[in-house]
C-alpha positions in Angstrom: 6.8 -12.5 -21.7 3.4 -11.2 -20.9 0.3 -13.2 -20.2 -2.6 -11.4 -20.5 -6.7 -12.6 -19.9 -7.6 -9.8 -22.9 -6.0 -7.5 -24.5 -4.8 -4.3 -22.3 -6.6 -1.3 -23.2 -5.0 0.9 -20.3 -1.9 1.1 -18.7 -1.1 -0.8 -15.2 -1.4 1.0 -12.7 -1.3 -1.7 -9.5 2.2 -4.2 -9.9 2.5 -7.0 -7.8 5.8 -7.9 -7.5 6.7 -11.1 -5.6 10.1 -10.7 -3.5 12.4 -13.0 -2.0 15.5 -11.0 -3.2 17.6 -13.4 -4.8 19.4 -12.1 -7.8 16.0 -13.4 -10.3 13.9 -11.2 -7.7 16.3 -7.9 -7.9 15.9 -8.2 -11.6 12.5 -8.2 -11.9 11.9 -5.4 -9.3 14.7 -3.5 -11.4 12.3 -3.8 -14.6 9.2 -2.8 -12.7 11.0 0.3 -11.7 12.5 0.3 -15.0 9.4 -0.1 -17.0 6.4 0.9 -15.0 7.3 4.3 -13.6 4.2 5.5 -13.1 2.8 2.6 -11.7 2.1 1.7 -7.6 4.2 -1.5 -6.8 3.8 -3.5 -4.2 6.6 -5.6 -3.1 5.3 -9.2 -1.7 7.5 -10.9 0.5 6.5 -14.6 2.0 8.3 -15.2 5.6 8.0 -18.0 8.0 10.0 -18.3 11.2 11.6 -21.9 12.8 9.7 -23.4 15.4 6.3 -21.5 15.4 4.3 -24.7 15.1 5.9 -25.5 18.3 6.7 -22.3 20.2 4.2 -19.4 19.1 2.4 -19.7 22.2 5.1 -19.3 24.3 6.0 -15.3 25.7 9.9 -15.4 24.8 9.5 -16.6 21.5 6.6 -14.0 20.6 9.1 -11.3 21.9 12.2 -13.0 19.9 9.5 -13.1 16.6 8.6 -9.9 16.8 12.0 -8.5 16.8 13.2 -11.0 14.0 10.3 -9.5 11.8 11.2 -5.7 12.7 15.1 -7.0 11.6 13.4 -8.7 8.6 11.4 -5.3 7.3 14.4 -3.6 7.9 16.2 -5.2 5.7 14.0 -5.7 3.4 13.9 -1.6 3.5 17.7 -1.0 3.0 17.4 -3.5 0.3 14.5 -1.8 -1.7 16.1 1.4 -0.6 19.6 0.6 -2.5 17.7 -0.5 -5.1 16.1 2.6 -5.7 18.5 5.0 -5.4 20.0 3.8 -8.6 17.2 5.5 -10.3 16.0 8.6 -10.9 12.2 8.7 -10.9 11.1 6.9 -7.9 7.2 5.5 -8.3 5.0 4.8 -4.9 6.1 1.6 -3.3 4.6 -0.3 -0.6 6.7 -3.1 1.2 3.9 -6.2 2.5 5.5 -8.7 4.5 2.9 -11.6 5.3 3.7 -14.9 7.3 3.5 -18.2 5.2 4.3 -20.0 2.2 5.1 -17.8 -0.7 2.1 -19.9 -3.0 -0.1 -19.4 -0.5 0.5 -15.4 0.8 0.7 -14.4 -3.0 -2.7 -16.6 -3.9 -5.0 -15.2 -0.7 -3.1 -11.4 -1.4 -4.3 -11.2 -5.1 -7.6 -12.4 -4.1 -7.9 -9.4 -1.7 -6.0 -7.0 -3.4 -6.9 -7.7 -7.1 -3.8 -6.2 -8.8 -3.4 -5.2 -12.3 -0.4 -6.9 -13.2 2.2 -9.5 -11.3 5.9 -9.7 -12.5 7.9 -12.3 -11.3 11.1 -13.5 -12.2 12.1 -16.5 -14.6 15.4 -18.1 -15.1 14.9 -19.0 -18.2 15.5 -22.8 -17.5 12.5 -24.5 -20.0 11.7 -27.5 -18.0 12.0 -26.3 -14.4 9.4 -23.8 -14.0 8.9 -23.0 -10.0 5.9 -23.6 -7.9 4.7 -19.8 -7.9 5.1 -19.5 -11.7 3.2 -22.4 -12.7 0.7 -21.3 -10.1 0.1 -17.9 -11.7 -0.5 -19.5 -14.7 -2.7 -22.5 -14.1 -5.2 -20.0 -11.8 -4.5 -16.4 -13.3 -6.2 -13.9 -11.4 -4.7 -11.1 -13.7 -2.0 -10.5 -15.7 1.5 -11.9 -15.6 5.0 -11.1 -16.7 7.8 -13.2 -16.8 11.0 -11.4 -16.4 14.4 -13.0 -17.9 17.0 -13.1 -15.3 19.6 -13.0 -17.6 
């Protein structure tokens, strides 16, 4: 299902696509790749750590975060990575990891970003629609695609 402001009159060329990798997120980058491309995608991913309320200011647990976030984008890399190789035309990609909650990292990136279009996935369950969705569509920025899971 596409949402759309007006009606499209050129193809999208920026796709934001909103990643936390569970199966609903695999699909929907899948179709991206799938259906788009041509287009530039950039992969969102959300990420908080334990404890940095309490312990960010300390020098151990700035070395330990750093070096959870390097293991984080790496595989978050191998994932995109195996993804990809499954098929054959590759478009540009570009992996953004930013720290916080997914409603508000995908909110303040759109507004800096402006992208075309953002996919995201649904799981088709009609009265549970998650936090994110029914952000995207009581504030839509751009345009939206809902991707069936299954």
């Amino acid at each position: 299902m596409v949402v759309a402001s007006y009606q499209p009159t050129q193809p999208w060329q920026h796709i934001l696509v909103p990643i936390d990798f569970s199966l609903t997120a695999r699909h929907t980058l899948k179709e991206a790749l799938i259906r788009f491309p041509d287009a530039t995608l950039t992969l969102l991913h959300a990420w908080t750590l334990p404890g940095e309320r309490e312990l960010g200011s300390q020098a151990y647990y700035a070395h330990w975060r750093e070096h959870e976030l390097q293991r984080l984008r790496e595989q978050l890399t191998n994932e995109v990575d195996s993804l990809m190789s499954e098929l054959d035309g590759v478009p540009d990609v570009e992996l953004v990891l930013e720290q916080g909650a997914p409603c508000d990292v995908l909110q303040a990136y759109m507004k800096r970003h402006s992208p075309d279009l953002v996919m995201i996935g649904s799981r088709g369950q009609p009265h549970h629609v998650s936090q994110l969705t029914e952000m995207l569509l009581c504030e839509p920025h751009c345009d939206l695609m809902l991707c069936r899971a299954w």
